[in-house]
KEKE-210546 format. One line per 8 residues: number of its first residue (from 0); for each residue x, y, z of C-alpha. Coordinates in steps of 0.25 Angstrom, whole numbers, always signed. Example, Ala and Ser with C-alpha at 12.3 -4.5 7.8 and 13.67 -1.06 7.14 Angstrom:
<atoms>
0 = +49:-18:+31; +55:-4:+29
</atoms>
This chain:
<atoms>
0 = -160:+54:-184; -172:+50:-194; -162:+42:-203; -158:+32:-190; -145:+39:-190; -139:+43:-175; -137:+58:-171; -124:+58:-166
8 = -121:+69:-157; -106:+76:-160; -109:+89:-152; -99:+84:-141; -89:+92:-132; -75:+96:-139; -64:+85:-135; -50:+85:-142
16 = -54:+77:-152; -43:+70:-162; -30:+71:-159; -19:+70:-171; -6:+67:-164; +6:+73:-173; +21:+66:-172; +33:+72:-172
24 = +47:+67:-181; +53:+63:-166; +38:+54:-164; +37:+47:-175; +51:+43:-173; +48:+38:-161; +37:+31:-165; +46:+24:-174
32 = +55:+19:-164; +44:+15:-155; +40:+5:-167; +26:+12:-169; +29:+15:-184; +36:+1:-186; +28:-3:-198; +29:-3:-214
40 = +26:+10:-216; +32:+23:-216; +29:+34:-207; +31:+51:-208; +26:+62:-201; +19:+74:-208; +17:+85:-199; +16:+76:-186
48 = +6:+65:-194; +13:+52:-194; +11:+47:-210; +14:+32:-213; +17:+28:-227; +12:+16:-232; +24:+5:-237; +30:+7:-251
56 = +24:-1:-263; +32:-8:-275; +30:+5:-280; +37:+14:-272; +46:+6:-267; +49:+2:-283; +51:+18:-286; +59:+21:-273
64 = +68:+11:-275; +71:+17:-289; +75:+30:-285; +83:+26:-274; +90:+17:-282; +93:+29:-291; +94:+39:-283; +104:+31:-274
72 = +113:+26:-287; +113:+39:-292; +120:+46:-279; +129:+34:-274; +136:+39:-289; +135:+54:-286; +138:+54:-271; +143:+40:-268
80 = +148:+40:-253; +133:+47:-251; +142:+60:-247; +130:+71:-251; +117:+62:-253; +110:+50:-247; +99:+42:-254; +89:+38:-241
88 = +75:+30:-244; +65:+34:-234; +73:+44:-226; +65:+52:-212; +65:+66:-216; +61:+74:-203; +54:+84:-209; +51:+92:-196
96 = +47:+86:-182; +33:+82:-188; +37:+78:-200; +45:+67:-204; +45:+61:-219; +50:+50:-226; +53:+52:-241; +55:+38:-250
104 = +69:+42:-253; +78:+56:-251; +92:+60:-254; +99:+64:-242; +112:+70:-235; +119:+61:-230; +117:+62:-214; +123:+54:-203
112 = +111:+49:-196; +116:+51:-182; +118:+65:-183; +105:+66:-193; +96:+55:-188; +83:+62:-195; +84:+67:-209; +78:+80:-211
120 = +75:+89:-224; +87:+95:-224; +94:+82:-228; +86:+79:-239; +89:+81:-255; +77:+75:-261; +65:+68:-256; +58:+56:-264
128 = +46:+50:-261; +40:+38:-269; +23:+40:-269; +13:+31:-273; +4:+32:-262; +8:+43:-255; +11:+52:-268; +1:+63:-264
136 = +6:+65:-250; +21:+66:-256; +17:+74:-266; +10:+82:-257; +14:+83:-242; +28:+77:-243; +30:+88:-255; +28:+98:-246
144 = +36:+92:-235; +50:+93:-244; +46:+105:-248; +43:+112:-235; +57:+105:-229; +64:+109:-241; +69:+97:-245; +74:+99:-260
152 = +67:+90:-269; +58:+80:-268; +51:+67:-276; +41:+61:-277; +40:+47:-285; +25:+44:-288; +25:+30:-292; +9:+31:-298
160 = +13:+40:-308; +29:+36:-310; +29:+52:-309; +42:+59:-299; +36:+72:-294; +49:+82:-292; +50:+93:-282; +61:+103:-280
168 = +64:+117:-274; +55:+117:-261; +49:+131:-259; +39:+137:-249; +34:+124:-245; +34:+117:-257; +44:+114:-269; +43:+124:-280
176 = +48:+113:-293; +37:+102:-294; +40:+92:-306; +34:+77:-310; +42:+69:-319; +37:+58:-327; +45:+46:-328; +53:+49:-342
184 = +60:+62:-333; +72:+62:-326; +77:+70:-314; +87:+74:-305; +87:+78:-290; +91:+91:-287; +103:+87:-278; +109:+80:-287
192 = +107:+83:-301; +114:+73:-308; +106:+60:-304; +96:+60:-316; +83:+49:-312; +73:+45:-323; +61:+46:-315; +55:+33:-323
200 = +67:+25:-317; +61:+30:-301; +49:+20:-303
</atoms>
């Protein structure tokens, strides 16, 4: 070519190609008792696409002790023997059997885990995630996820902005109610309204 650049030539008989190799739930579990996902990270599975979540910072891990802490004090009083709910950081959710999530912290029923060795949507109250870096895609993709599965009420503590974004009353695929609060706002979670949280006490 006059400028000394080569002509490639791409006009080549159609082949396969790329391959995207998509997991199920069952895989990726047994990835992880082959040691394969044996690391700091955390991994999920969207639709079959195995996601890895890079290591909490001072941050989130600041903000999700926090709510834990809260959350947890404020149901040991209500329901001290844990007979309706269970507080559970970083709880598998299998979501269908290509997608498996793992929220920062949910409130649960209580399940004995040899009948019940995954947790499904079913047994979930409320979802939490703590977002710094990973705000968009639980704003976005893990939004639609709870809503879609059903699952009641959702948060999502966005430690940029020291905002809680609220959802509630999952329609058609998504959750019909939609609120931030700011941190001089208070709120209570739909299964139990007497727990009152100041949102400026979560970060």
């Amino acid at each position: 070519m006059a400028d000394g650049t080569p002509h490639l030539n791409t006009n080549f008989p159609d082949g396969p190609g790329y391959r995207e190799k998509r997991f199920t739930v069952d895989e990726l579990f047994a990835l992880g008792e082959l040691g394969a996902l044996d690391d700091a990270n955390r991994y999920e599975l969207w639709d079959g696409r195995l996601v890895m979540t890079p290591p909490p910072g001072n941050h989130h891990g600041r903000a999700e002790s926090r709510i834990l802490r809260r959350l947890l004090a404020a149901l040991l009083e209500l329901d001290p023997d844990e007979q309706r709910y269970v507080v559970q950081p970083n709880p598998g959710l299998e979501m269908s059997n290509d997608t498996f999530l793992q929220p920062d912290l949910a409130i649960v029923s209580p399940t004995d885990p040899d009948e019940t060795p995954r947790l499904t949507p079913s047994h979930v109250h409320l979802c939490i995630e703590v977002s710094r870096s990973t705000v968009r895609g639980d704003l976005e993709l893990k939004r639609l996820r709870y809503a879609q599965a059903g699952i009641a009420e959702y948060w999502v503590l966005n430690t940029w902005t020291s905002a809680l974004h609220l959802f509630r009353q999952p329609e058609n695929g998504d959750y019909a109610e939609t609120r931030v609060l700011g941190t001089t706002e208070t709120l209570s979670p739909l299964f139990e309204p007497r727990i009152v949280l100041a949102v400026d006490q979560l970060f």
